[in-house]
C-alpha positions as CSV (number, residue, x, y, z in Angstrom):
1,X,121.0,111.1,93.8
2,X,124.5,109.5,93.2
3,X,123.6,109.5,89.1
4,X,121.9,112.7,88.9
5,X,124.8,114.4,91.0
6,X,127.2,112.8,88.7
7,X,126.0,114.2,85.6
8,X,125.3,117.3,87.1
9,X,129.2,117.8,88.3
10,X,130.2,116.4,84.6
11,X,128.1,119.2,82.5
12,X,127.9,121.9,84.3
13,X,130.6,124.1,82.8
14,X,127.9,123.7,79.7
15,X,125.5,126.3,81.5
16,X,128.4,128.9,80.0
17,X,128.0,128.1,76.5
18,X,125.9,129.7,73.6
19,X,123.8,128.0,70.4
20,X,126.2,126.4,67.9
21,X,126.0,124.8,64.9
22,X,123.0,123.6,64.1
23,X,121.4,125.3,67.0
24,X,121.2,128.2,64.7
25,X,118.6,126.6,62.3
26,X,116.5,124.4,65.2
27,X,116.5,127.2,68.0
28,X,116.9,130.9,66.4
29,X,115.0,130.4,63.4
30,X,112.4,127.9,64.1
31,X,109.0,130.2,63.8
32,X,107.3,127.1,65.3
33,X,108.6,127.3,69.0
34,X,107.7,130.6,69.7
35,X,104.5,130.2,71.6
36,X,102.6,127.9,73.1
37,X,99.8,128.1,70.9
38,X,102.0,126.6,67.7
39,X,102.7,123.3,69.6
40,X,99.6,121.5,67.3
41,X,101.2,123.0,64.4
42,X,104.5,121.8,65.2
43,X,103.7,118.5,65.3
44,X,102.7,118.8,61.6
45,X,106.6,119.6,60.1
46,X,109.4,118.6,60.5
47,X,112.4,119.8,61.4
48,X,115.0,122.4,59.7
49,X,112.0,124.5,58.9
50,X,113.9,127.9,57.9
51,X,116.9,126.0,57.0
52,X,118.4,122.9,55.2
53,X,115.8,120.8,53.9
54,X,115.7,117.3,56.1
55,X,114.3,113.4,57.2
56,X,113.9,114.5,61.0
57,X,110.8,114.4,62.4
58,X,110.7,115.1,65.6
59,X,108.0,117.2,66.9
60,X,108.9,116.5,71.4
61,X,112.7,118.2,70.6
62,X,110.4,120.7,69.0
63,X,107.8,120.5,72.1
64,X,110.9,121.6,74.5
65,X,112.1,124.0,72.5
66,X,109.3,125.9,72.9
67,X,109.3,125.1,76.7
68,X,112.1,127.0,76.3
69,X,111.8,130.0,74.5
70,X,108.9,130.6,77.0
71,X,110.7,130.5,80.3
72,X,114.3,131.7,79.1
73,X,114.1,133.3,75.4
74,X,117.4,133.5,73.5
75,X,119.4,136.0,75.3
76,X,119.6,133.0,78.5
77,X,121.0,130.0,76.4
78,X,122.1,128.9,80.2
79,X,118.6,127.4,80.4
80,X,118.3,125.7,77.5
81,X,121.5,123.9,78.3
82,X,120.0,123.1,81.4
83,X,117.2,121.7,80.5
84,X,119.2,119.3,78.0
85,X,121.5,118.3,81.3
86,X,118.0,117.3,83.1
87,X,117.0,115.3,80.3
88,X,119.9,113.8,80.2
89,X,120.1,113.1,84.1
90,X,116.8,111.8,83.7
91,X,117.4,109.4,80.9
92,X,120.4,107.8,83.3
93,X,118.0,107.5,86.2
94,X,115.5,105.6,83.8
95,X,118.6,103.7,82.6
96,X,118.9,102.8,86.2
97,X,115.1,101.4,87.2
98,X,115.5,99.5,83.5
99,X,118.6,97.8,84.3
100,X,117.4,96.7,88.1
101,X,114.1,95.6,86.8
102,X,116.1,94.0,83.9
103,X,118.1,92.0,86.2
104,X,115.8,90.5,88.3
105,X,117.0,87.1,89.2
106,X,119.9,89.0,91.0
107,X,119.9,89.5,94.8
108,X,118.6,93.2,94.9
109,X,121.7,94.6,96.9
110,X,124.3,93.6,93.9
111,X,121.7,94.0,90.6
112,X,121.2,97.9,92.4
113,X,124.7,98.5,92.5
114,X,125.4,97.4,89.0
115,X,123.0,99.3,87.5
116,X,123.9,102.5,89.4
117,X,127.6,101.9,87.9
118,X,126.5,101.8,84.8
119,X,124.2,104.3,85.1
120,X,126.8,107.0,86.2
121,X,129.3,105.6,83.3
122,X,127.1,106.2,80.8
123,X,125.9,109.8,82.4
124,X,129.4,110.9,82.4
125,X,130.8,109.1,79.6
126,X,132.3,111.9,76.8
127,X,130.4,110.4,74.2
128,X,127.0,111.6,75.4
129,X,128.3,115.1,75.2
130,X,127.4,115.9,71.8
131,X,124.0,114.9,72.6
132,X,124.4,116.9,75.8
133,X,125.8,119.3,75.7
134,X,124.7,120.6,71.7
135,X,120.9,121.7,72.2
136,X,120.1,120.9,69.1
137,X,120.7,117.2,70.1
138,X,118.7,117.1,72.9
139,X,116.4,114.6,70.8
140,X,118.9,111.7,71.8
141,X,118.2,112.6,75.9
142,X,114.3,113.1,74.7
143,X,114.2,109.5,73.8
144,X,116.4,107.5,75.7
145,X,114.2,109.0,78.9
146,X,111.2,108.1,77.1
147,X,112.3,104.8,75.7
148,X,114.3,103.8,78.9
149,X,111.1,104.8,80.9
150,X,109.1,102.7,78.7
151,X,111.4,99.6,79.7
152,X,111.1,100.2,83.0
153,X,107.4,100.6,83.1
154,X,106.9,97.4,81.1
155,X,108.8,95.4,83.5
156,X,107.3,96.7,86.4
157,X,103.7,95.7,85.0
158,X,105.1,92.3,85.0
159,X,106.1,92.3,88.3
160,X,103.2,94.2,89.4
161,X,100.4,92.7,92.4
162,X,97.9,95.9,91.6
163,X,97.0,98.4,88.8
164,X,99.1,95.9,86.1
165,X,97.3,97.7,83.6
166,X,98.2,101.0,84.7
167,X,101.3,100.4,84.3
168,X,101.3,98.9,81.0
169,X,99.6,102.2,79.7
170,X,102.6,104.3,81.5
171,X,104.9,101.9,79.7
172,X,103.5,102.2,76.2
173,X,103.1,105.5,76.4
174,X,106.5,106.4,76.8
175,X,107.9,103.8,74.3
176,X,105.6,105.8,71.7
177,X,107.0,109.4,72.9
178,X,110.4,107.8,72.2
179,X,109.5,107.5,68.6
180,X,108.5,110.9,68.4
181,X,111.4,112.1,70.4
182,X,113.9,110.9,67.5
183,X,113.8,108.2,64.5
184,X,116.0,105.8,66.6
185,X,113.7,106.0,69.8
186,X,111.5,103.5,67.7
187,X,114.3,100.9,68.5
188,X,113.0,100.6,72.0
189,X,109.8,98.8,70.8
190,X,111.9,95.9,69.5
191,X,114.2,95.5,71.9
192,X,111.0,95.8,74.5
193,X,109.7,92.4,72.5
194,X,113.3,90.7,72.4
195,X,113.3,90.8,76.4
196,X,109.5,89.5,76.5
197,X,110.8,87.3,74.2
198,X,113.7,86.0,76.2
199,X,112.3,85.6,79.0
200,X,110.0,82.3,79.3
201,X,107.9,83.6,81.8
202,X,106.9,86.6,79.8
203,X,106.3,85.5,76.5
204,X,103.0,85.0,77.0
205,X,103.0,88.7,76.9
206,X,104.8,88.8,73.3
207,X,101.4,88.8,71.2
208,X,99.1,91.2,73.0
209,X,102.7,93.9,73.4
210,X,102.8,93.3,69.4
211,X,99.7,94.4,68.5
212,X,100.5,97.5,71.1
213,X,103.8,98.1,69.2
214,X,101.6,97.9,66.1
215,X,99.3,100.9,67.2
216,X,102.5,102.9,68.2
217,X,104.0,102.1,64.8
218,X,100.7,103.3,63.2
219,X,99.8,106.1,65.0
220,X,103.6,107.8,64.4
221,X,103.4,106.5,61.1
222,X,100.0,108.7,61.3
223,X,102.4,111.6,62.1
224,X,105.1,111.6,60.3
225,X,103.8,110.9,56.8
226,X,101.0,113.4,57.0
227,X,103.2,116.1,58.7
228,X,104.6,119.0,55.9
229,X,108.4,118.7,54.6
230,X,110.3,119.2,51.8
231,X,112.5,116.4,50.8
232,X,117.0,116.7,50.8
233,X,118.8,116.4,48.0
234,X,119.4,111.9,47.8
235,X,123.5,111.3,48.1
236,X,124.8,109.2,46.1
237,X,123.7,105.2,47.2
238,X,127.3,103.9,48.7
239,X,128.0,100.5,46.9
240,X,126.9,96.9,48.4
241,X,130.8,95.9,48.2
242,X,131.9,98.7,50.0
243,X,129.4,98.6,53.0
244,X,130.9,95.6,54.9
245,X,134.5,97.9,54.6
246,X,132.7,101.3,56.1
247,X,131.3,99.2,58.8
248,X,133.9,97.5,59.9
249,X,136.2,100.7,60.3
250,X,132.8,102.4,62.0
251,X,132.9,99.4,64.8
252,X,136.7,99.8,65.3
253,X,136.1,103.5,65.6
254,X,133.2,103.3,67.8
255,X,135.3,100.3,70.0
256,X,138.1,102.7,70.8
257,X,135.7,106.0,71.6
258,X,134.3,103.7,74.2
259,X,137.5,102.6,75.3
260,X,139.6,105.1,75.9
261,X,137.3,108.7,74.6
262,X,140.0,111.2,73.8
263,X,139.7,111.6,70.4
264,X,136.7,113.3,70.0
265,X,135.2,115.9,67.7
266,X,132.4,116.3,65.0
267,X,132.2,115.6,61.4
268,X,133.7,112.4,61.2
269,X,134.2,110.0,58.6
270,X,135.3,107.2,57.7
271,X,135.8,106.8,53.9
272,X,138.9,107.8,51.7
273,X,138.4,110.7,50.9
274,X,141.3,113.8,50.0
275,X,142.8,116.1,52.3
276,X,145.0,119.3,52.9
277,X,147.4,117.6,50.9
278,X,148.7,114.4,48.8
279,X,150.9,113.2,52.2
280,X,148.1,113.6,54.1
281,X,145.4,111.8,51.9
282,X,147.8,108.8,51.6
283,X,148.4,108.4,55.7
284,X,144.7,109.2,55.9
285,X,144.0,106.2,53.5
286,X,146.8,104.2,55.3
287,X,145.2,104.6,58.6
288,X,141.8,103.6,57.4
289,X,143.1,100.1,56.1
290,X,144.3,99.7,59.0
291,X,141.3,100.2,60.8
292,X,139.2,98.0,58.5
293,X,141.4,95.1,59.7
294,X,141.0,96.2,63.1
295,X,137.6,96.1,62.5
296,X,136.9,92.9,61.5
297,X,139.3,91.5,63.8
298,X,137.1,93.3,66.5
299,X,134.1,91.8,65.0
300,X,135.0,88.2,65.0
301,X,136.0,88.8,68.9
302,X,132.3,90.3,70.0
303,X,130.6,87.3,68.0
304,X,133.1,84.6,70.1
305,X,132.0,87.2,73.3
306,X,128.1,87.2,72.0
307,X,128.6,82.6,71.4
308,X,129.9,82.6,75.3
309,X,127.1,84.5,76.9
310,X,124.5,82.4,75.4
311,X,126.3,79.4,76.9
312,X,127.2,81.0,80.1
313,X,125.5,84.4,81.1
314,X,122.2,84.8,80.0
315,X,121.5,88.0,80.8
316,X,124.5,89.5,79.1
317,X,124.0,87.8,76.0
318,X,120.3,89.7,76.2
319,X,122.4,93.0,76.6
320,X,124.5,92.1,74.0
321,X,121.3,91.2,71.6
322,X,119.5,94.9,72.7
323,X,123.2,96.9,71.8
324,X,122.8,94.5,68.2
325,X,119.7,95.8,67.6
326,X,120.2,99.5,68.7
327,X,123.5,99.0,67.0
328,X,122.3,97.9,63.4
329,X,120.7,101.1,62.5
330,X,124.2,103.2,63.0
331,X,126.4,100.3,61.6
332,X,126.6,101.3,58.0
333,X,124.5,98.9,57.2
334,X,121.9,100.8,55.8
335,X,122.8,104.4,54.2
336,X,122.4,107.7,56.8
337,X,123.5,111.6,56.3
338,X,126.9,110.7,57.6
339,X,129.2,107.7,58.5
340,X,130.0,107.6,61.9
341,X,129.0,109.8,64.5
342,X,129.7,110.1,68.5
343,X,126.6,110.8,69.9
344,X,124.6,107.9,67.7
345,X,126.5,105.8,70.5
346,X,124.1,107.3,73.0
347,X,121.8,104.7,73.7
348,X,123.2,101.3,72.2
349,X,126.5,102.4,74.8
350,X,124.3,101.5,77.3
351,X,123.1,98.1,76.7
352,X,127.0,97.5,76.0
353,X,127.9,98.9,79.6
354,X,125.6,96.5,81.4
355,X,126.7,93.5,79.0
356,X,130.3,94.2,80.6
357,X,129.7,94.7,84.3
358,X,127.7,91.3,84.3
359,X,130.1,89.6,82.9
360,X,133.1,91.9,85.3
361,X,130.8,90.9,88.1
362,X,130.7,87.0,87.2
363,X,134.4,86.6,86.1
364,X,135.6,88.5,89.8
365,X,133.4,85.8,91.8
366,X,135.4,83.6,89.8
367,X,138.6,85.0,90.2
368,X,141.4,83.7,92.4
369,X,144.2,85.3,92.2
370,X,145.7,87.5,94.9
371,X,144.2,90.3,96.7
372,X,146.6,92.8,95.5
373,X,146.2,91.8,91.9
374,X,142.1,92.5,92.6
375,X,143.2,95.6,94.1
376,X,145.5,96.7,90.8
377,X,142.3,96.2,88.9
378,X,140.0,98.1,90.6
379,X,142.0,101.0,90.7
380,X,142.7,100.6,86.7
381,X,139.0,101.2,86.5
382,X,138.3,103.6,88.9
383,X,141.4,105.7,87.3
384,X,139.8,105.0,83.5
385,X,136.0,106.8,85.3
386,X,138.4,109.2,86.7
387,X,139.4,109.9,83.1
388,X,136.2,109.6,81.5
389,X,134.9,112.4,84.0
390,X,137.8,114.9,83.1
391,X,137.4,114.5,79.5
392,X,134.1,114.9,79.8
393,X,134.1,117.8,82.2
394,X,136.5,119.3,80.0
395,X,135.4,119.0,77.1
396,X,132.2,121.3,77.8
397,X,134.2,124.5,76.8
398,X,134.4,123.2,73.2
399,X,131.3,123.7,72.7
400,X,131.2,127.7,74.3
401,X,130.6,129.6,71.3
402,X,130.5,129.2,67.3
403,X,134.2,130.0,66.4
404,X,135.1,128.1,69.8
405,X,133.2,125.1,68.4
406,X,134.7,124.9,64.7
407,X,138.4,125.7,65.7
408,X,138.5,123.0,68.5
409,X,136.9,120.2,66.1
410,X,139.4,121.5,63.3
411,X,142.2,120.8,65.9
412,X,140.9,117.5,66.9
413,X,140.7,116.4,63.3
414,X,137.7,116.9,62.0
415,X,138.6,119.6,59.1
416,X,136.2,118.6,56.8
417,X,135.1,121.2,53.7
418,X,131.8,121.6,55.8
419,X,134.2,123.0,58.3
420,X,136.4,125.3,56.9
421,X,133.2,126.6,55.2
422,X,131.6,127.4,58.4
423,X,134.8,129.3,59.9
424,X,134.9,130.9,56.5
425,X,131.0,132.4,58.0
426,X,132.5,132.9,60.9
427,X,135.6,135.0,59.5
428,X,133.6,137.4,57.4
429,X,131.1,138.3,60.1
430,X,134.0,139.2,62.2
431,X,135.3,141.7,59.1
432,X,138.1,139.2,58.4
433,X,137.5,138.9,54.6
434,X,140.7,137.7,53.3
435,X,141.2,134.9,55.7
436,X,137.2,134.0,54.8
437,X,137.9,133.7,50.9
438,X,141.1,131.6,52.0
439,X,139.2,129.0,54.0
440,X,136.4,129.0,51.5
441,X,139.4,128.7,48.5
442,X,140.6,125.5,50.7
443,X,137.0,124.1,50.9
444,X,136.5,123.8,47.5
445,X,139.9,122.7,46.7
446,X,139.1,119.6,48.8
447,X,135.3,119.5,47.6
448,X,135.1,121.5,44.2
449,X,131.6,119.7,43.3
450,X,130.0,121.3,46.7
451,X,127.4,123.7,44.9
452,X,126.3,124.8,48.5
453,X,129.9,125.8,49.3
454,X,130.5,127.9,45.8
455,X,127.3,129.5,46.6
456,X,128.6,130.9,50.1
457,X,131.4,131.6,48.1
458,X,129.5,133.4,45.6
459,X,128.0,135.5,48.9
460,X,131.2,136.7,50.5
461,X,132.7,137.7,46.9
462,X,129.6,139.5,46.1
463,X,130.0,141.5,49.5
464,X,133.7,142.0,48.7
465,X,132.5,143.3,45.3
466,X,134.3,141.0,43.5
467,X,131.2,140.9,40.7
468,X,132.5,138.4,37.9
469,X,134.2,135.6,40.3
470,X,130.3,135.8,42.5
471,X,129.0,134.9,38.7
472,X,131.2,132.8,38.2
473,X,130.6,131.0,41.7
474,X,127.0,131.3,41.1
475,X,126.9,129.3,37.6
476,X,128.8,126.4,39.9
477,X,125.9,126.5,42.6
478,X,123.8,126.4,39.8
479,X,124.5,123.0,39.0
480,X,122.6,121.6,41.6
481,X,118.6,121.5,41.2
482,X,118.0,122.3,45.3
483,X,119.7,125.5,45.1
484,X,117.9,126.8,41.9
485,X,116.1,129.4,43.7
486,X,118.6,130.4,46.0
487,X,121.0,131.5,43.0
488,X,118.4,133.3,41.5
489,X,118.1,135.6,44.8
490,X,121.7,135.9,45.0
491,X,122.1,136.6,41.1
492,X,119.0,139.4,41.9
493,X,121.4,141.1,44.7
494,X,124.8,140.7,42.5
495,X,122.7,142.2,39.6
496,X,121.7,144.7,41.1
497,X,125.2,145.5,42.6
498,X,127.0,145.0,39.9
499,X,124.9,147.0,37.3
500,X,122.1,148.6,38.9
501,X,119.2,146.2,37.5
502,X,116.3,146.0,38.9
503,X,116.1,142.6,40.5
504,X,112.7,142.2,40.7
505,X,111.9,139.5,37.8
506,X,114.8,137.5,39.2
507,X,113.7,137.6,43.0
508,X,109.8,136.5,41.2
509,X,111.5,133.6,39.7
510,X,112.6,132.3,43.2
511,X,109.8,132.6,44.8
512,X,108.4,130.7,42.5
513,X,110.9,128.1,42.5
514,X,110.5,127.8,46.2
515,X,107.5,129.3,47.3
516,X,107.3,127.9,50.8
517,X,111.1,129.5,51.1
518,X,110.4,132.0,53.9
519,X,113.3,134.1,53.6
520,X,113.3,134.4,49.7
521,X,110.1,135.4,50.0
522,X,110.4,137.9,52.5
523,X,113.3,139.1,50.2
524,X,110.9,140.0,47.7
525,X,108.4,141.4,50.3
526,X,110.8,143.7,51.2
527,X,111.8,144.4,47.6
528,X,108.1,144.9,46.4
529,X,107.2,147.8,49.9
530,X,110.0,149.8,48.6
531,X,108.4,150.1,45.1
532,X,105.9,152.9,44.5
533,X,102.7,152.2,43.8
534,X,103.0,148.4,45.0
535,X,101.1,148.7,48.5
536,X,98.0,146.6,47.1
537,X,100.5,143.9,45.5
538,X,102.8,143.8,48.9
539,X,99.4,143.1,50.8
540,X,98.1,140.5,48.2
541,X,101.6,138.7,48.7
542,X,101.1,138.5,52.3
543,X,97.7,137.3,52.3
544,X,98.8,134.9,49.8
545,X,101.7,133.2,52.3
546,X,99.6,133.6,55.4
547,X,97.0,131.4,54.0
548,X,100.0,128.7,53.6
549,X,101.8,129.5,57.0
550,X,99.7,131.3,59.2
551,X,102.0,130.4,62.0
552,X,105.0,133.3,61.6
553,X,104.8,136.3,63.7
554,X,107.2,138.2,61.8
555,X,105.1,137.9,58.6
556,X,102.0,139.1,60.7
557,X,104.2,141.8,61.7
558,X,105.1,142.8,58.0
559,X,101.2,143.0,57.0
560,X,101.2,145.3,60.4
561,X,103.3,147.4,58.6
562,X,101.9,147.7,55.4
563,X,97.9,148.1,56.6
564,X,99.2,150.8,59.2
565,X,101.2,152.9,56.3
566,X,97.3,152.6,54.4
567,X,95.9,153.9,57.4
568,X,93.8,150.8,57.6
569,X,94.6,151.2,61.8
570,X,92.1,148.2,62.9
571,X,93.3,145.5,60.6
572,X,96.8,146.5,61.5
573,X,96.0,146.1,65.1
574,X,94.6,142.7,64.4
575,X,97.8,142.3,62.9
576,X,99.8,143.3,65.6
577,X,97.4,141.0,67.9
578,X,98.1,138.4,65.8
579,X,101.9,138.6,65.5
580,X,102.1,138.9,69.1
581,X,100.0,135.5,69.9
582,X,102.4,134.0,67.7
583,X,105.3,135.1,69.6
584,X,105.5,135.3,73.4
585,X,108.6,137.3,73.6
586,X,107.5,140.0,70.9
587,X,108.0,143.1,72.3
588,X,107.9,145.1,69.1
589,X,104.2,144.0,68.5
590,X,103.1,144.5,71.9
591,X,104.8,148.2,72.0
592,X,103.0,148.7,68.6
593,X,99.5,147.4,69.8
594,X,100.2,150.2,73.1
595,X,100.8,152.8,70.8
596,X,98.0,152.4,68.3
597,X,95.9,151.7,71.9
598,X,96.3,155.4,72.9
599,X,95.4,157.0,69.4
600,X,92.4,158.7,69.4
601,X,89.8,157.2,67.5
């Protein structure tokens, strides 16, 4: 109750805010969560469906999401954060049965108190809050519940007098949801094996849990590589030399979030890379040597930590091994979509948490100093909680709405390009074109070899009919073969804008250059209803895409449309029936289906 009251009184102020950032793209867009009756076919693509193409497969974020939509829809984003604050309440509780079971060989009144501390530090430390409080990274909660469940399960079977195997099913079950829950839940099968491993008594247990872990590994392999997606643009491999540099800055960065979490925002980084100006670039780049030497410095001292709990406390140098291996993934070790990033802290913090308090709790038995000096201690860590609640609590209304969002992690440093793009959006919804073309002049300043940002760019001068910079803007986005067909549905509207061509032949070539691309292709729906004479071709194009992706209710509700305006009234009610089992919340198919109801036949 203590852990789940914590993180409940920490997050709270998060039941105020809206969808942000990616939230857009996994929650507003995503066809796939809007009825129950898709959850099969969710399970078969993976994520960013209607938006940026991507690696993430992760059909149980996608499972909740439609829990979601069903109970709350989009105009109560309250209970979508909620749900994210339960998950994540959850996930510390399971944190809390793993670490008691994990410490076994401690009398049960002190190993239950130091797993409730570390329980509530993690729940309310401010790094989870981007995995919190963001909806869209509710698959970090998803899996540590799952995974930290698993653990718990596992270790209970151990211990267990009755129903062993019960248990063991409970316990593999979850460790395979973790997988499917995000990519790094499948760390929790390895680092179930390293504590079989470790301890003697239960490595008898090591083969037969391999050949479970193998299944799991299969049947999400299975999954994911049979599931539909369409590959993102490969960046540029970093260099072998320059690794050991980006993660050596990325564990001094990480070491000080932990430490003392003030500093925090999205879109980090840390490579050299240019910024508002020359002054600025060179601090940047001063800062970031400085930080490699930190790093490495940091480094040598958790190896010399890791060489005295194998000698002296086991159990933390087991801790320490688990946050290794959940570490190793995030390290820069191995190439990812960015370089450093708060919430990938989320579940190797924990194993770091519990490697501390064991070795707090078996350096204060040792300790023999004076009460008072015990006393000054305990109130530096009870003030540094104190501080890691108010930042978190705090830092909840950063998140309250889009502009909110951008503007605070602007502030807190991260002004990257992808930023100032973003806020350039946000400007020219808001009608505030000048200061939209400025921020999106700064962007490509800093980045000029972003095609996606020259082709926003191209967008806002085209709706600011500045014709011949949107072409020129254009032929930059064009440079980039993942963009072809969006330019050529952006050329098709400037075209058309600029001299009054028909932009039909150009809005054909991108659907053919994506032809899975919902929105180009509903583009040139709407393009080919508004021609005379094309009824027969609109339907045929329809037909065409449902056959593909039967699953969207608004394309049901576009053949609705078109077979009511032919006065073919019983297909278009099967339409309408259609679109409306595809979409609980579709009230414009349901009204429809009421009104062609009371027709006379």
């Amino acid at each position: 109750m203590l852990i789940i009251a914590a993180t409940l009184l920490v997050y709270w102020p998060a039941l105020r805010n809206g969808f942000v950032w990616d939230d857009t793209a996994l929650v507003l867009r995503d066809p796939l969560i809007r009825s129950w009756r898709l959850i099969p076919e969710g399970f078969q693509h993976f994520l960013f469906l209607d938006a940026t193409a991507s690696n993430f497969y992760r059909p149980l974020q996608r499972l909740s999401f439609v829990f979601d939509y069903q109970v709350y829809g989009f105009d109560q984003p309250w209970g979508w954060h909620l749900t994210s604050i339960l998950a994540h309440a959850g996930a510390a509780v399971a944190l809390f049965f793993a670490a008691n079971g994990l410490l076994a060989q401690i009398e049960a009144r002190v190993r239950q108190g130091i797993a409730c501390v570390v329980a509530v530090i993690w729940a309310i430390h401010p790094l989870a809050t981007s995995a919190v409080t963001y909806v869209a990274g509710r698959a970090d909660p998803l899996a540590a519940l799952f995974g930290f469940t698993g653990v718990a399960l596992g270790l209970a079977s151990i211990q267990a007098q009755r129903r062993a195997g019960l248990w063991k099913l409970g316990a593999a079950l979850c460790l395979f949801l973790a997988t499917l829950s995000k990519e790094s839940g499948m760390i929790f099968l390895p680092l179930w094996l390293l504590i079989l491993a470790w301890r003697k008594e239960t490595r008898r247990l090591l083969l037969p849990w391999a050949g479970i872990a193998v299944v799991i590994v299969g049947a999400y392999s299975g999954l994911r590589f049979t599931a539909e997606k369409v590959p993102p643009p490969k960046a540029a491999p970093t260099p072998a030399a320059i690794r050991p540099i980006l993660a050596a800055r990325a564990f001094a960065g990480y070491t000080g979030l932990l430490v003392w979490p003030t500093d925090l925002h999205m879109e980090r980084d840390v490579t050299t890379h240019p910024l508002g100006n020359p002054e600025a670039t060179l601090r940047h780049a001063h800062a970031l040597e400085y930080q490699t030497l930190a790093g490495v410095l940091l480094l040598i001292g958790f190896v010399l930590w890791m060489r005295h709990c194998f000698r002296r406390e086991p159990t933390a140098a087991l801790c320490l091994a688990a946050f290794v291996i959940a570490y190793l993934p995030i390290s820069n070790v191995f190439p990812l979509n960015a370089t450093i990033a708060e919430h990938w802290l989320y579940v190797p913090s924990a194993f770091l948490f519990l490697a501390v308090a064991l070795m707090v709790r078996a350096h204060w038995e040792r300790l023999t100093t004076p009460r008072l000096l015990r006393c000054v201690l305990a109130g530096i860590a009870a003030a540094w909680v104190g501080l890691l609640f108010y930042v978190g609590f705090t830092r909840q209304a950063d998140w309250r709405d889009q502009r909110t969002f951008i503007t605070s992690t602007m502030a807190a440093g991260g002004e990257s390009a992808r930023m100032l793009m973003n806020l350039g959006n946000v400007e020219f919804g808001a009608g505030h074109q000048e200061a939209a073309l400025g921020l999106y002049r700064e962007a490509l300043r800093r980045t000029p070899d972003q095609p996606i940002i020259w082709l926003g760019y191209a967008s806002i001068l085209l709706r600011a009919h500045d014709f011949d910079g949107a072409r020129q803007a254009v032929e930059h986005a064009e440079k980039s073969p993942f963009l072809v067909a969006d330019c050529l549905n952006l050329r098709a509207s400037l075209e058309s804008a600029a001299s009054g061509r028909d932009p039909g032949d150009l809005l054909r070539q991108a659907v053919a250059a994506a032809p899975e691309n919902w929105s180009i292709r509903k583009r040139y729906l709407e393009y080919l209803h508004g021609q005379p004479g094309q009824q027969q071709a609109t339907l045929h194009e329809l037909h065409d895409f449902l056959q593909q992706h039967p699953f969207r209710a608004e394309t049901w509700r576009m053949l609705a449309t078109v077979l009511e305006e032919q006065h073919q009234i019983p297909l278009a009610i099967e339409a309408w029936r259609e679109a409306a089992t595809r979409d609980v919340r579709d009230k414009i198919s349901r009204t429809e289906l009421q009104r062609l109801a009371a027709v006379p036949k």
